[in-house]
C-alpha positions, 0 to 999 in steps of 0.5 A, a space after each residue: 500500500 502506497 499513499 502518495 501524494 500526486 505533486 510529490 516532487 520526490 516521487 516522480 512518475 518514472 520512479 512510480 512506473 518502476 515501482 509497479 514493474 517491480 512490484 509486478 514482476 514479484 507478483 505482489 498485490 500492491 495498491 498505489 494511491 495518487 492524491 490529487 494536488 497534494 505535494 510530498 508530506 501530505 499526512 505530517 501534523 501541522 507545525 512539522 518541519 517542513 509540513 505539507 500537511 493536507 487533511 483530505 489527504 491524510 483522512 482518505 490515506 488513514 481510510 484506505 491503510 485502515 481498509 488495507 488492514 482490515 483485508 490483510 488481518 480479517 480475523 483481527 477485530 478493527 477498533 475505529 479511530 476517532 483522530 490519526 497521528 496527525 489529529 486529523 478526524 476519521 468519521 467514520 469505522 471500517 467494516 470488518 469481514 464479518 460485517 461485510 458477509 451480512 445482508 445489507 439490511 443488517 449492516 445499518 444494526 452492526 457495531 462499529 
């Protein structure tokens, strides 16, 4: 799982493409997230040295690494996160395997 930030001048597109040829070539199941308009550092706390903190992008990366958890370890309970490292609000769970596996009608009665 990569989070990037689309405008990361560290990261630039070449270096990206080889990464997915690497990654390909191993046979890994990689996931590689661009945010839109968002610069290297997106998810450092504000006040950081150097910080190019952007909180929708640092929401959507926590979402996405708690969802990538929660896939890799589904027998793990997953406990929702009010607030990431970076103080930054995280509205709402994700939903465990098991909530996954249950009628639709039932996912509104199931516990967060």
């Amino acid at each position: 799982l990569v989070e990037n930030g689309a405008d990361d001048e560290h990261v630039p597109e070449d270096m990206q493409k080889e990464w997915i040829k690497e990654m390909d070539g191993s046979g890994v199941d990689w996931r590689f997230t661009n945010h839109a308009r968002t610069p290297h550092g997106f998810a450092l706390a504000p006040g950081v040295v150097a910080t190019s903190y952007m909180e929708a992008a640092d929401r959507r990366s926590t979402l996405s690494m708690l969802g990538a958890f929660a896939e890799a370890w589904p027998h793990v309970e997953q406990h929702h996160v009010t607030r990431n490292a970076s103080g930054t609000i995280i509205p709402y769970a994700i939903p465990t395997s098991a909530e996954l596996a249950l009628p639709i009608s039932a996912i509104g009665d199931a516990k967060p």
